[in-house]
C-alpha positions as CSV (number, residue, x, y, z in Angstrom):
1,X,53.8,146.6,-38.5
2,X,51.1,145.1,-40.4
3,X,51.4,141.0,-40.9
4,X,49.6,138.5,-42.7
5,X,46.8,137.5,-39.8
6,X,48.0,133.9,-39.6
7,X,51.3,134.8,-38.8
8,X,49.6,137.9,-36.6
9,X,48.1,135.2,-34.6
10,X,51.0,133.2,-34.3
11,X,53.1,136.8,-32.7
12,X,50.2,137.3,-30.3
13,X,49.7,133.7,-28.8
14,X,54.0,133.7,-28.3
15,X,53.5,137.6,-27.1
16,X,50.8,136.5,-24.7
17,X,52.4,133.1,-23.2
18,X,55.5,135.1,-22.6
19,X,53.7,138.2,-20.8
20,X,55.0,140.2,-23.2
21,X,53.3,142.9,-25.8
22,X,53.3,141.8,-29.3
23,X,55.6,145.0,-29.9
24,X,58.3,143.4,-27.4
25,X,58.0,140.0,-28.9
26,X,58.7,141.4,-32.2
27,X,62.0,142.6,-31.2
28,X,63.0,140.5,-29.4
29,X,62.5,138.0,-32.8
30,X,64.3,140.5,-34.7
31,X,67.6,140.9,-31.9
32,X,68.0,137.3,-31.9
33,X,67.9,137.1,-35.5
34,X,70.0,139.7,-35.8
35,X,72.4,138.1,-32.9
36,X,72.6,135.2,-35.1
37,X,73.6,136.2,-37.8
38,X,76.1,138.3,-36.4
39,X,77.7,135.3,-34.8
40,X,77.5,133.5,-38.5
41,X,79.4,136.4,-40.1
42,X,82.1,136.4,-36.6
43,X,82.2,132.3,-37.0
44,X,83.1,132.9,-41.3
45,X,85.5,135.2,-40.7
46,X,87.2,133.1,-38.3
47,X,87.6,130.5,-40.6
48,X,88.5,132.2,-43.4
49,X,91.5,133.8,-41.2
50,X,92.7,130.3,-40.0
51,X,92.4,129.1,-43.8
52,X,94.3,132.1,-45.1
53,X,97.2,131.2,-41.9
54,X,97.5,127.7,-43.5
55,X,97.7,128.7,-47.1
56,X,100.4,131.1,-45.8
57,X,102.3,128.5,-43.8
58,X,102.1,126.0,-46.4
59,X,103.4,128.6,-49.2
């Protein structure tokens, strides 16, 4: 992938610290983002559920 070279630079001294190439860094960023956000989404739903299972045993 091409990035802007600053933030190039950034991937390559993280890559490089961790041992890693900047190809595994990269998704590595991108699972854990992805993780995330999954979690989010699972953490939402979960509340929206409980809130629906109050409105219901208020009605």
């Amino acid at each position: 992938m091409n990035f802007p070279p600053q933030l190039q630079q950034k991937i390559e001294k993280w890559a490089s610290s961790q041992g890693i190439s900047t190809e595994q860094f990269v998704l590595q960023a991108i699972a854990e983002k992805i993780d995330t956000l999954s979690q989010q989404v699972t953490e939402e739903h979960t509340q929206q559920n409980s809130e629906m299972t109050r409105q219901r045993q208020v009605q």
